[in-house]
C-alpha positions as a printed Julia matrix, in Angstrom:
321×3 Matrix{Float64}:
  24.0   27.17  39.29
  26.99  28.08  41.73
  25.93  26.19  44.57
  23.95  23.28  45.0
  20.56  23.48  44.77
  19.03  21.36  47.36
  16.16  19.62  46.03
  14.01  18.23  49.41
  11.36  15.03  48.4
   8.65  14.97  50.92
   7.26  11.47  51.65
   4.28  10.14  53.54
   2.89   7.07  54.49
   1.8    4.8   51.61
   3.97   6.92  49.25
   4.07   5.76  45.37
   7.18   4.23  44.62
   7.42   5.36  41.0
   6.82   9.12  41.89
   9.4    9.21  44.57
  11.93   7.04  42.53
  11.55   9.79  39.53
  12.65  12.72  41.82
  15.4   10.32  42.99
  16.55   9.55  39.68
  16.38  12.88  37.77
  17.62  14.98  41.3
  19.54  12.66  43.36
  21.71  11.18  40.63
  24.48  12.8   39.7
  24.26  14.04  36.61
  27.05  16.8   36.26
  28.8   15.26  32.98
  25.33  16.05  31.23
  25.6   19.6   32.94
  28.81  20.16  31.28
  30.78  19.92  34.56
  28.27  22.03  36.29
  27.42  21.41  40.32
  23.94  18.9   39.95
  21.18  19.07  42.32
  21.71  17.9   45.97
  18.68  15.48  46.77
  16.83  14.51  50.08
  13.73  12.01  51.32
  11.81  14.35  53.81
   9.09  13.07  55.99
   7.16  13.97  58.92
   8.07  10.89  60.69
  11.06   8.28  61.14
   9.53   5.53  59.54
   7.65   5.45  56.11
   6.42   2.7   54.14
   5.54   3.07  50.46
   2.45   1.76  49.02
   3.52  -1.71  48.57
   5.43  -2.17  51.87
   9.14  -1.02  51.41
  10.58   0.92  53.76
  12.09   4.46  53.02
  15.05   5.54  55.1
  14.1    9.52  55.17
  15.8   12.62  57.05
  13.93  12.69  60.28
  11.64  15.57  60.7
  10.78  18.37  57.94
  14.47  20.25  58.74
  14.86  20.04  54.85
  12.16  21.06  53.83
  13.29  24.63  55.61
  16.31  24.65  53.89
  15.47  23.36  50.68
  15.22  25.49  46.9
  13.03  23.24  45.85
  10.35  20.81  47.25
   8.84  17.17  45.78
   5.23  16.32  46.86
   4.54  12.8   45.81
   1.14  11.22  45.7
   0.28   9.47  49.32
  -1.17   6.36  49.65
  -4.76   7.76  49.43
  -6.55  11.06  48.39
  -8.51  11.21  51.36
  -5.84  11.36  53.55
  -5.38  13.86  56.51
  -1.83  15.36  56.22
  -0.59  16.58  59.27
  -0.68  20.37  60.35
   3.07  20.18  60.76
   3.74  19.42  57.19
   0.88  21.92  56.13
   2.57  24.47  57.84
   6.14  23.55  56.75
   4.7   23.84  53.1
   3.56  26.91  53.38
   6.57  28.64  55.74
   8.69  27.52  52.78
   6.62  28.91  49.66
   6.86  32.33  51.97
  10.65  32.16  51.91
  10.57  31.48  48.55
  10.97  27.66  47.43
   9.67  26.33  44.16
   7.44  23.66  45.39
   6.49  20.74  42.86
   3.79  18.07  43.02
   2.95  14.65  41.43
  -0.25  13.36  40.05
  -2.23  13.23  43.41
   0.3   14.8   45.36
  -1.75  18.01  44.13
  -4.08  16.94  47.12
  -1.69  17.53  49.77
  -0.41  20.85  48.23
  -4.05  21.72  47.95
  -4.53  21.42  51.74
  -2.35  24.23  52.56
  -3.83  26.51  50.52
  -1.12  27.13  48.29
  -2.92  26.23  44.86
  -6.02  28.55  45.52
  -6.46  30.74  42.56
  -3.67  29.15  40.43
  -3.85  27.01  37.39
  -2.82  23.17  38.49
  -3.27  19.41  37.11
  -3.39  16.2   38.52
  -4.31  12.49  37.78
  -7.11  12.39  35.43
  -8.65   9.64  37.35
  -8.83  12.08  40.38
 -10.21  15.18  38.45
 -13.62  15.47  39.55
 -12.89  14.78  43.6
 -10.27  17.01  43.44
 -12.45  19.9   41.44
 -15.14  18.97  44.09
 -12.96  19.24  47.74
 -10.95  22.56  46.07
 -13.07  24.69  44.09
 -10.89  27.83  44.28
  -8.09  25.7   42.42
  -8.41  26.4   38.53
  -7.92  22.74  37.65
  -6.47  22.32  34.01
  -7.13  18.04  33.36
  -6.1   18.46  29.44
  -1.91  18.86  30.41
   1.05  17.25  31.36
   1.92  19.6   33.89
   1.46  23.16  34.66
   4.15  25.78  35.32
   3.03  28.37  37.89
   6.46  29.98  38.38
   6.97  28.95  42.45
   4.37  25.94  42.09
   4.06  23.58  39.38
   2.27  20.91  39.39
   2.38  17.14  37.42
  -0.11  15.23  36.18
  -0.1   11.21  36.52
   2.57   9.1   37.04
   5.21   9.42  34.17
   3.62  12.77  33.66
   6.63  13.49  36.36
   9.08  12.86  34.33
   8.34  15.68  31.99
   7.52  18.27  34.87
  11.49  17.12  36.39
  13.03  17.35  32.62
  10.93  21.13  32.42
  12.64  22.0   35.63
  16.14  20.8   34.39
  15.4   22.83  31.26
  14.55  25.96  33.35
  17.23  25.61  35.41
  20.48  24.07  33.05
  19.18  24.8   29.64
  17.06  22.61  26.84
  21.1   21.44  25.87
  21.39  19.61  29.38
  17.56  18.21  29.88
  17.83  17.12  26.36
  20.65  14.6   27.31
  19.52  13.67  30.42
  16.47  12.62  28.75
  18.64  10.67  25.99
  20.02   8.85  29.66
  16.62   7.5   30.34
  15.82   7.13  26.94
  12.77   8.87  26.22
  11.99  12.12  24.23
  12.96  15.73  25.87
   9.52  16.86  26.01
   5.84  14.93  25.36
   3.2   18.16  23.8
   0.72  18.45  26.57
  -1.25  20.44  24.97
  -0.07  23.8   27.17
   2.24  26.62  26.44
   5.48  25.22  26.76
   8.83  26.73  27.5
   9.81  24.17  24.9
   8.34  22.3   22.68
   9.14  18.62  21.28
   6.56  16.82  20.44
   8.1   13.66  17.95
   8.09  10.5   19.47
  10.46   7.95  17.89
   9.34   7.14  14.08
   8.28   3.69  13.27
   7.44   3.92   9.96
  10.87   3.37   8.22
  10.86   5.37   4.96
   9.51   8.24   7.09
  12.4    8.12   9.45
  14.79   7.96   6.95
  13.43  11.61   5.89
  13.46  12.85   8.95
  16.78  12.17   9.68
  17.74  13.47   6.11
  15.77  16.67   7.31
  17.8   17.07  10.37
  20.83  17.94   8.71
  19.61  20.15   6.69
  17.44  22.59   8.81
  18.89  25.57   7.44
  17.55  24.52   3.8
  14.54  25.98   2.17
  12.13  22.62   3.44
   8.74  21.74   2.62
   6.19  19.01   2.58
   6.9   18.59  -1.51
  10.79  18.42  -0.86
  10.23  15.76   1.78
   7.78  13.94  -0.27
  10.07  13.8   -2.99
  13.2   12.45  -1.06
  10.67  10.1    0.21
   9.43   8.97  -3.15
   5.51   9.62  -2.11
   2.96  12.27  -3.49
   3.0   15.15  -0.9
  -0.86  14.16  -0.07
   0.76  10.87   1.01
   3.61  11.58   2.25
   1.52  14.07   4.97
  -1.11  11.51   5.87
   2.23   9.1    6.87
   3.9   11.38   8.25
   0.62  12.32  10.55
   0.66   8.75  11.31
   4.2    8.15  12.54
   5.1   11.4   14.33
   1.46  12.36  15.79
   2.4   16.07  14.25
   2.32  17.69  10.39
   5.66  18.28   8.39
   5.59  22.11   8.95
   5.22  21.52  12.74
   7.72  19.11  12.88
   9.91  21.31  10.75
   9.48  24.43  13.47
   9.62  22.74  16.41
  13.26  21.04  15.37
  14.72  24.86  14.49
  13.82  26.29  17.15
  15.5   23.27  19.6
  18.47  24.11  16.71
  18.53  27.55  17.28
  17.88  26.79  21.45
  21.28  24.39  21.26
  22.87  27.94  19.06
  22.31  30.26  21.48
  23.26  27.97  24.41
  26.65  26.27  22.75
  27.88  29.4   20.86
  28.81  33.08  20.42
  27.02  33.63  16.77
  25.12  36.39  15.99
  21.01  35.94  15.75
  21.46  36.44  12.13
  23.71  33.61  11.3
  21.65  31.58  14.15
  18.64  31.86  12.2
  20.02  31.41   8.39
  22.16  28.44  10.2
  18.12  27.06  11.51
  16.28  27.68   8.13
  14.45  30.73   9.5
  16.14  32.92   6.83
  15.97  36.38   8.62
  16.68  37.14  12.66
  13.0   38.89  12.44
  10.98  35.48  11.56
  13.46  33.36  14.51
  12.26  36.18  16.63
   8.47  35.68  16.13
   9.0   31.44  15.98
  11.01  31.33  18.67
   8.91  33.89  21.26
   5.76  31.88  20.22
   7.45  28.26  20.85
   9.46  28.74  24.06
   7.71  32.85  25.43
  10.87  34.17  25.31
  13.12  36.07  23.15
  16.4   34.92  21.57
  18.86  36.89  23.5
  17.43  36.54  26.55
  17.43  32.75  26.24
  21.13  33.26  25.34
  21.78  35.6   28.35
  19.55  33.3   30.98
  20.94  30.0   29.82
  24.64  31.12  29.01
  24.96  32.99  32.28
  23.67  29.91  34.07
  26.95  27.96  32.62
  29.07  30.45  33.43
């Protein structure tokens, strides 16, 4: 990213603090050291009016007027402080004028209803709060509502299911935009895992939560450094001193995923960092990630992130250049 990419959070009455505090804290911090020196986001409150209180009464200081959101690359919609609300024509309109130009516009949990009223979402796959699934299927029928996901990546519109369900959607777009190398540490900064599986096709995939269940964590991090070794559940089991029939239902149990998933989805965030971080060939990438041959990263790798290899490399190492 030469330039700044201006990242515009629009706010209305009775907005939800924790929403609008996520786009403030993954887009309006700067976080240019995790970026590798790279220009971060520029980040703006937008609002239709001067004065804006949030749900529970504090006062938000935004730009005056929707100027930003005519200038902005990319646009927040936050939840409002009730699904029923009528949002004004002018914002409507601003919404839309600035989809046509071609911003990436981005809701959270029930902000989905406001980006529903202009029209934008007809025809598309979205999500939103699963408490507000069936009033939002009802009042936009031409929406193809998807409850069972995190979030949903339209290209120009993506939209967040609720509440923390933000943070993933803002950590996708970091990903898209800097590389899984960069979101990946920014979400080491607020200390939770790069990605949560939502159960959609992902552009990438990382579904471990943190391991309770010491002996199994132990192997895991014994795994880690050795991707590129022939692995499997009876190696594992072994180093953990279980029968492989145990050693899987534990490992169910502490990671929510099986061995050979956990396995993949680790190589391919190896061979994501490889292609980012250096100038190997796919052939050593994928001996270095335990895939063996380039042909087998190639098929792992499409099916996990929907892209290939070297145009990961060329999208995400152009981007740092």
């Amino acid at each position: 990213m030469g330039k700044r990419h201006l990242v515009a959070t629009l706010v209305g009455e009775g907005v939800a603090e924790f929403e609008m505090a996520v786009a403030c804290e993954i887009f309006g911090y700067d976080r240019s050291e995790q970026a590798g020196g790279r220009p971060w986001y520029r980040h703006v409150l937008a609002a239709a009016g001067p004065d804006v209180r949030t749900m529970h009464g504090m006062r938000v200081d935004p730009e005056p007027g929707l100027a930003a959101l005519r200038k902005a690359d990319t646009i927040v919609v936050c939840p409002w402080k009730d699904t029923r609300v009528t949002v004004p024509d002018a914002v409507l309109d601003a919404l839309r004028a600035a989809h046509r130009r071609g911003a990436r516009i981005l809701s959270f949990c029930s902000g989905a209803f406001v980006l529903a009223a202009t029209g934008l979402l007809d025809g598309r796959r979205a999500t939103t709060h699963w408490a507000y699934v069936d009033e939002f299927a009802q009042r936009f029928p031409e929406v193809k509502l998807d409850p069972g996901v995190l979030y949903v990546d339209e290209g120009d519109i993506l939209t967040a299911a609720g509440t923390a369900a933000g943070i993933d959607l803002c950590l996708h777009v970091v990903r898209l935009d800097y590389g899984a190398e960069t979101a990946n540490a920014v979400a080491r900064r607020l200390v939770m895992p790069p990605h949560r599986d939502g159960g959609q096709a992902q552009y990438i995939h990382q579904p471990v939560p943190a391991c309770t269940d010491d002996p199994i964590g132990r192997v895991l991090d014994w795994a880690l450094e050795r991707l590129d070794e022939p692995l499997s559940v009876d190696v594992l089991a072994a180093r953990a001193a279980m029968s492989p029939r145990t050693f899987a239902r534990r490992f169910g149990q502490a990671t929510g995923t099986t061995p050979h998933q956990w396995l993949l989805t680790n190589r391919v965030l190896l061979a994501q960092r490889l292609l980012e971080t250096t100038d190997d060939p796919v052939e050593l990438i994928a001996r270095a990630c335990g895939f063996g041959t380039a042909a087998a990263l190639r098929v792992h790798f499409q099916r996990v992130t929907d892209t290939a290899p070297l145009a990961y490399r060329r999208c995400f190492r152009s981007e740092a250049g």
